[in-house]
C-alpha positions as CSV (number, residue, x, y, z in Angstrom):
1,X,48.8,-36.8,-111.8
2,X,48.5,-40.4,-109.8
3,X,47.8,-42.7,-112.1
4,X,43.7,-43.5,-111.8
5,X,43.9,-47.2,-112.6
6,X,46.2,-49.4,-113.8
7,X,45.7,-52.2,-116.8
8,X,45.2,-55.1,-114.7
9,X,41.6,-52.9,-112.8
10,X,41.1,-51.5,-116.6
11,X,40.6,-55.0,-118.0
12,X,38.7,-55.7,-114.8
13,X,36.2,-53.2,-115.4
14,X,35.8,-54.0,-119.3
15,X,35.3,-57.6,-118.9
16,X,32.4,-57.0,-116.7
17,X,30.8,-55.5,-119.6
18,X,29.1,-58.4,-120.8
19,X,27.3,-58.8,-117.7
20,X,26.2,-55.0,-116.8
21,X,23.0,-54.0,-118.1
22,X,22.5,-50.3,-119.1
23,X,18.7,-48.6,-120.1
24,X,19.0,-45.7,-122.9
25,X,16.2,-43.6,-122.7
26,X,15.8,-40.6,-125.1
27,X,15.0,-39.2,-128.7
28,X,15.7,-41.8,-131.2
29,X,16.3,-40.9,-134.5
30,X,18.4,-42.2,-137.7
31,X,21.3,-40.4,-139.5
32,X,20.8,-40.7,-143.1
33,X,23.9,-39.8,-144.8
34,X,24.3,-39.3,-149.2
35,X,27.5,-39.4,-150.5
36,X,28.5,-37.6,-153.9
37,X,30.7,-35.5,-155.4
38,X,30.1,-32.2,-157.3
39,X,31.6,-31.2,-160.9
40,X,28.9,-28.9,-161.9
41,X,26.7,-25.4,-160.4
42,X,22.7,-26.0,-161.3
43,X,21.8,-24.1,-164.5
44,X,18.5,-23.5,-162.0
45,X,20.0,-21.6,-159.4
46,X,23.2,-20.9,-157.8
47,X,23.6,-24.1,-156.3
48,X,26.0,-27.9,-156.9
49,X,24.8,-30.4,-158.3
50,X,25.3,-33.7,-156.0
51,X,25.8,-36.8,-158.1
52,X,25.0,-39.2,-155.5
53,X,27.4,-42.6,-154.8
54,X,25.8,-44.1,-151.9
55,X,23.5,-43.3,-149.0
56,X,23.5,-45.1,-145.4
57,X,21.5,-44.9,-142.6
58,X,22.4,-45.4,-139.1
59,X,21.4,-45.2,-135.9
60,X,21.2,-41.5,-134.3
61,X,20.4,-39.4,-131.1
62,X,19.5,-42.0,-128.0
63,X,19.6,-44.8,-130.8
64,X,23.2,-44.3,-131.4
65,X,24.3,-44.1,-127.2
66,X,22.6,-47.4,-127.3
67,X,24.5,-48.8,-130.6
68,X,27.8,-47.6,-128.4
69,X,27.1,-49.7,-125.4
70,X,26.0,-52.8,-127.5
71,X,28.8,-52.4,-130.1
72,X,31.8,-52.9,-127.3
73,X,29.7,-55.5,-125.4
74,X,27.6,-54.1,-122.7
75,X,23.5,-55.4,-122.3
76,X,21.9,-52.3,-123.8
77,X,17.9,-51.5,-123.6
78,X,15.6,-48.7,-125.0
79,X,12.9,-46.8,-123.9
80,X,11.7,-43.8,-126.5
81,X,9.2,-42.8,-128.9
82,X,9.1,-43.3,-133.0
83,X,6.4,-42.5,-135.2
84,X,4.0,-44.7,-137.3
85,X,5.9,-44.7,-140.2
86,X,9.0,-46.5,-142.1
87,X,11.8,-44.9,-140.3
88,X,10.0,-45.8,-137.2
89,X,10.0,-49.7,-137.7
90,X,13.8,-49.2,-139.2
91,X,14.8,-48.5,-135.9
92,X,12.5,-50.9,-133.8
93,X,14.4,-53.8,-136.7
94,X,17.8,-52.8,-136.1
95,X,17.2,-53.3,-132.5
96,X,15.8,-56.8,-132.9
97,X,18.7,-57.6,-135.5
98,X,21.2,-56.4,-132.6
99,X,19.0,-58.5,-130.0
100,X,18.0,-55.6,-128.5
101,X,14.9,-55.5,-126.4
102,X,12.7,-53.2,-127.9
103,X,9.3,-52.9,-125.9
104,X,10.1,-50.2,-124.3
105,X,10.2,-48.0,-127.5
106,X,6.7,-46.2,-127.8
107,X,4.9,-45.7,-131.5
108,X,3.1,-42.3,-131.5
109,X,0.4,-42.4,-134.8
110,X,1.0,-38.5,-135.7
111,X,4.4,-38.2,-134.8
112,X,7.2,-38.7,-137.2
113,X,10.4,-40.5,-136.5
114,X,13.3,-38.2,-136.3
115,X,15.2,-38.2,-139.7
116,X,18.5,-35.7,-139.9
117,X,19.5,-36.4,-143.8
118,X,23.2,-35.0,-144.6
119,X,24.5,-34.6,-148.4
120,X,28.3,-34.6,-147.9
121,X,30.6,-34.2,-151.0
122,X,33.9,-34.2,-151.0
123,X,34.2,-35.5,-147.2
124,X,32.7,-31.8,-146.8
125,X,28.9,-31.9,-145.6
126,X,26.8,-29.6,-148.2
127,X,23.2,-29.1,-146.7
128,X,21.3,-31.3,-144.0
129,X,17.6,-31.2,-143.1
130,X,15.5,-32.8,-140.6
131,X,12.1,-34.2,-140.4
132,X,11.0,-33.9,-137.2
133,X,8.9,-32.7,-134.5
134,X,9.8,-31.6,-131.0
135,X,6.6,-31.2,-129.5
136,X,6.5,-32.9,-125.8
137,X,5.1,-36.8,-126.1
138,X,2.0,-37.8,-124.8
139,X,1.7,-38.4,-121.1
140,X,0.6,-42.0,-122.6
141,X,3.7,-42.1,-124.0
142,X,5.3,-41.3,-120.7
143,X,3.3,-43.6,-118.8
144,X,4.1,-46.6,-121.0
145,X,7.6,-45.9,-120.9
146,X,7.6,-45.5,-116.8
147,X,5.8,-48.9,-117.2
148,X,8.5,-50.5,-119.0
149,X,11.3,-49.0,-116.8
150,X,9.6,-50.0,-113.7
151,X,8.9,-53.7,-114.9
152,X,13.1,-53.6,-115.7
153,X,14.6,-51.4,-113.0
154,X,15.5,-54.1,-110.5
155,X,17.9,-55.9,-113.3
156,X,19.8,-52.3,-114.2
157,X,22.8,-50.9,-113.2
158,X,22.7,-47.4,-115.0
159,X,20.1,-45.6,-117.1
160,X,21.3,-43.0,-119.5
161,X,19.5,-39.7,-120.0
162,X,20.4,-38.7,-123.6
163,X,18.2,-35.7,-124.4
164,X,18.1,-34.2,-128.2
165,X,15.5,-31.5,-127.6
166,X,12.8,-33.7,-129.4
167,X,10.5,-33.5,-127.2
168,X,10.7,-37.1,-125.1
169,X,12.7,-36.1,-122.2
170,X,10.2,-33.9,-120.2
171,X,9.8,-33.1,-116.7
172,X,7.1,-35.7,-116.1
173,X,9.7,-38.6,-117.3
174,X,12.1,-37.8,-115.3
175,X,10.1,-37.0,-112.2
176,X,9.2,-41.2,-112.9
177,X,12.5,-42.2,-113.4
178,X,13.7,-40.7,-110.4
179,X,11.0,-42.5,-108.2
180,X,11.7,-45.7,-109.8
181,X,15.4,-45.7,-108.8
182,X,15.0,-44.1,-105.3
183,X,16.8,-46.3,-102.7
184,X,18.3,-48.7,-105.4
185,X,21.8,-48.7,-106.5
186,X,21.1,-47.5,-110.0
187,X,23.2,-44.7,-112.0
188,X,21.4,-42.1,-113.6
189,X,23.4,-40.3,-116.4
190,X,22.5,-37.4,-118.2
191,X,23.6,-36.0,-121.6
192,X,21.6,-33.0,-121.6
193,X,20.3,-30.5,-124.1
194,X,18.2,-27.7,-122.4
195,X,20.2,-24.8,-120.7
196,X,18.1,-25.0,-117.7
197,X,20.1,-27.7,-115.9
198,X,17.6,-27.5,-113.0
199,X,15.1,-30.1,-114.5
200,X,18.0,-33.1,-114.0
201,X,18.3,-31.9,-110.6
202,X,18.8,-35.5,-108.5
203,X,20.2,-37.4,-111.5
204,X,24.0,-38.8,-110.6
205,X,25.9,-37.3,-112.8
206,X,25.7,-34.9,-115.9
207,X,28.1,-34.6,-119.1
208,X,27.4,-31.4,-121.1
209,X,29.9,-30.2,-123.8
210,X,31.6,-27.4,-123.0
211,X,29.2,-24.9,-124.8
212,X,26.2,-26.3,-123.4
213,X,27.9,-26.4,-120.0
214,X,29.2,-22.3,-120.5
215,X,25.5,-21.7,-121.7
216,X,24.2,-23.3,-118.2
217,X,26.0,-20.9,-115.6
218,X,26.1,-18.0,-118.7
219,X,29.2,-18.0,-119.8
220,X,29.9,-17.1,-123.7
221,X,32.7,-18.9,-124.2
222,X,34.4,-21.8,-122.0
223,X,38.3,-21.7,-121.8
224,X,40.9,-23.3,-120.4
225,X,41.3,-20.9,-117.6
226,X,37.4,-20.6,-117.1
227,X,37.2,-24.1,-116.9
228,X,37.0,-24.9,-113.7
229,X,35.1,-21.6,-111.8
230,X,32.2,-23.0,-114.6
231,X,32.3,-26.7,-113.8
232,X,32.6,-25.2,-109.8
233,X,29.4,-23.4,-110.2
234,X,27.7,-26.0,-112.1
235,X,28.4,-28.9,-109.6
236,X,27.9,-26.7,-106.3
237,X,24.3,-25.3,-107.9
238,X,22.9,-28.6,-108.8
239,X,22.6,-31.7,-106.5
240,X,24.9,-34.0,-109.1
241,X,27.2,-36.2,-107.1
242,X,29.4,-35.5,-110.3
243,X,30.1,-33.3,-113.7
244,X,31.7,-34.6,-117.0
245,X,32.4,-31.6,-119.0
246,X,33.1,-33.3,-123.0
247,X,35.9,-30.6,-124.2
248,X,36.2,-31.8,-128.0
249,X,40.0,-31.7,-128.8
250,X,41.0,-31.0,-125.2
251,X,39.5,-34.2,-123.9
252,X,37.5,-34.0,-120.8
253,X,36.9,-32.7,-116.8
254,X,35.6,-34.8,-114.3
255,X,34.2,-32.9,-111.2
256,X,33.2,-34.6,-108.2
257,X,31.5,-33.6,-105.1
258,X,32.9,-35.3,-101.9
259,X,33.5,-33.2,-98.9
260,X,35.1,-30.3,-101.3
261,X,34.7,-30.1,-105.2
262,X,37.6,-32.2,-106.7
263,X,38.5,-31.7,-110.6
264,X,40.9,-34.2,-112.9
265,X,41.8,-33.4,-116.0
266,X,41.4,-36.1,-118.9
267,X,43.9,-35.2,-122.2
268,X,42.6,-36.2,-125.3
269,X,43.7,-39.8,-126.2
270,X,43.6,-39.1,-129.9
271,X,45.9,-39.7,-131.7
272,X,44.3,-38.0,-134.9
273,X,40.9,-36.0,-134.9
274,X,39.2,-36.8,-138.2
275,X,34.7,-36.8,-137.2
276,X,34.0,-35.3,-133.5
277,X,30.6,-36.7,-134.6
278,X,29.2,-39.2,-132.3
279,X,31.9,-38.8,-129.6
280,X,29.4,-37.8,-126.9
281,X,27.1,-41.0,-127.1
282,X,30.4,-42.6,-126.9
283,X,31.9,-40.9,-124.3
284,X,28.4,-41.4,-122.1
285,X,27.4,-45.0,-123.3
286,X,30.9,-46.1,-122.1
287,X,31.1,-44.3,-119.2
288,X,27.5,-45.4,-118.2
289,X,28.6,-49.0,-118.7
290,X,31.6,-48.5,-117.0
291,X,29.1,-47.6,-113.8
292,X,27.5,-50.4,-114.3
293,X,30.6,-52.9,-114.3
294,X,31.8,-50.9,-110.7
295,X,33.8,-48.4,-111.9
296,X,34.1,-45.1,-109.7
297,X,33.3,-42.2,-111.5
298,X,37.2,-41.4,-112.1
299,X,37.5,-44.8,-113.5
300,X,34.7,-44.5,-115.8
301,X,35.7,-41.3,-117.2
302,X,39.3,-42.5,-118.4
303,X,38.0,-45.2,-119.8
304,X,35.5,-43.3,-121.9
305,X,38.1,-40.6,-122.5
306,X,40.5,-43.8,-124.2
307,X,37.1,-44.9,-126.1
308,X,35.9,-41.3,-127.4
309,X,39.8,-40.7,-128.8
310,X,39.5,-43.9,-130.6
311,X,36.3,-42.5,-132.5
312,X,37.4,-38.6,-132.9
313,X,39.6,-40.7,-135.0
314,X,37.3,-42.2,-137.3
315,X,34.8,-40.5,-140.2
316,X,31.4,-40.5,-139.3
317,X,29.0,-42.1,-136.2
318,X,31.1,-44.4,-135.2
319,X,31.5,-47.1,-132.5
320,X,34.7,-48.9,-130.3
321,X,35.0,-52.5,-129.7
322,X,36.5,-54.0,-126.8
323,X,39.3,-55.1,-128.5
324,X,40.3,-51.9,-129.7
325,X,39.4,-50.0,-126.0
326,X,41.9,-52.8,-124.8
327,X,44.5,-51.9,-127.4
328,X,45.0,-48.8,-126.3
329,X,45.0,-49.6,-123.0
């Protein structure tokens, strides 16, 4: 394959970071993880008994595609909704502590803040559950989020899409978002979650996994040698200048529509594969950034390719730094 870019454009590109500014809008939540171990079955049911370590909480959902783009040195910004609660100002403080602007994040009174808690033993994950709602927001909600983009839109160069299914990214949102950034030069990304790939009809480009991509043109499983008739479909149904199908392991595929469909092939970078978890806020905050910074859309995706093999090869939400992106450069 010709080689996309070489280190001299790469370093280009990642410099440019600190000046390129990138909105996340989307379903914020935290990750609440408790760490034990188990030596024992509950005398009260069939069940182990968790004697807990340590817990963390971090950033999750939208909140963590944001943490990606701030961690390796991009100018990140929020838009979403949080409830009136503790979690809720959590996140609203760990933006503030990171410098991020956080008016754009919307406090709904009877609405809680997205909370997945994980119990993992063992480095083996024993039972998670969510509080959560994923009712649609309010079209207040919406309109003081359209508010906020509209008052920031002339200072972006990408906006990231990264819907969870909790209910912020609705039709009415993105209908907005798409009149704010008609005629400017302003990438829209989307990570998406529903099947129905129609409602992010107009946005720039789209980076599905490979199941939610195979779910989309109704395909039960996506191989190697189905690949590309799915990303074909996808791509020629949908008015996306481009596809990024995430393929875990296998790395990813870039499709691009020109005056045919053109696909490349990204390998995995990994040297290891330890947590997957994360790896698609990393591969889209990155490759969002990369957009901003004036990457083309090949360009982008091997640079988030490098950055999601460095954090396959971590355990746990993790993030890259530009130092290490450049390392393995």
């Amino acid at each position: 394959m010709k080689k996309i870019l070489n280190q001299k454009r790469a370093l280009e590109i990642i410099d440019r970071f600190s000046r390129a500014k990138v909105l996340v809008v989307g379903d914020l939540m935290i990750d609440h993880f408790i760490w034990g171990k188990v030596s024992r079955i509950s005398p009260e049911a069939p069940v182990p008994v968790v004697e807990v370590d340590a817990d963390h909480l971090l950033l999750g959902g939208s909140a963590n595609v944001l943490h990606n783009i701030h961690a390796i040195g991009g100018r990140a910004y929020v838009s979403g909704v949080v409830g009136a609660d503790k979690m809720g100002k959590k996140l609203v403080s760990e933006f503030r502590k990171r410098e991020i602007d956080a008016r754009g994040v919307v406090v709904e009174a009877n609405r809680p803040t997205t909370l997945k808690t994980r119990i993992v033993a063992h480095s083996q994950q024993v039972v998670r559950f969510d509080r959560e709602s994923r009712q649609p927001v309010t079209a207040d909600s919406i309109e003081r989020m359209i508010t906020y983009i509209r008052a920031l839109r002339d200072e972006l160069g990408a906006i990231v899409i990264s819907d969870y299914g909790k209910g912020v990214i609705t039709k009415a949102l993105l209908d907005g978002i798409r009149d704010l950034v008609q005629d400017r030069k302003i990438i829209v990304c989307v990570d998406p979650k529903k099947s129905d790939f129609s409602l992010y009809e107009g946005c720039d480009i789209i980076t599905p996994n490979h199941h939610e991509a195979g779910r989309a043109v109704g395909v039960e499983r996506v191989s190697r040698e189905n690949m590309i008739e799915v990303g074909t479909t996808l791509l020629s149904r949908y008015r996306y200048q481009a596809l990024l199908i995430t393929r875990g392991e296998e790395g990813m595929s870039l499709f691009e529509k020109n005056d045919h469909i053109q696909h490349t092939l990204f390998p995995t970078q990994a040297r290891e594969v330890f947590d997957v978890t994360g790896a698609g806020d990393t591969a889209i905050g990155v490759f969002a950034l990369c957009m901003a910074s004036g990457a083309t859309f090949k360009e982008a995706a091997f640079l988030a390719n490098h950055a999601a093999g460095i954090v396959v090869g971590k355990v746990g939400t993790s993030t890259v730094s530009q130092a290490e992106l450049k390392r393995v450069l």
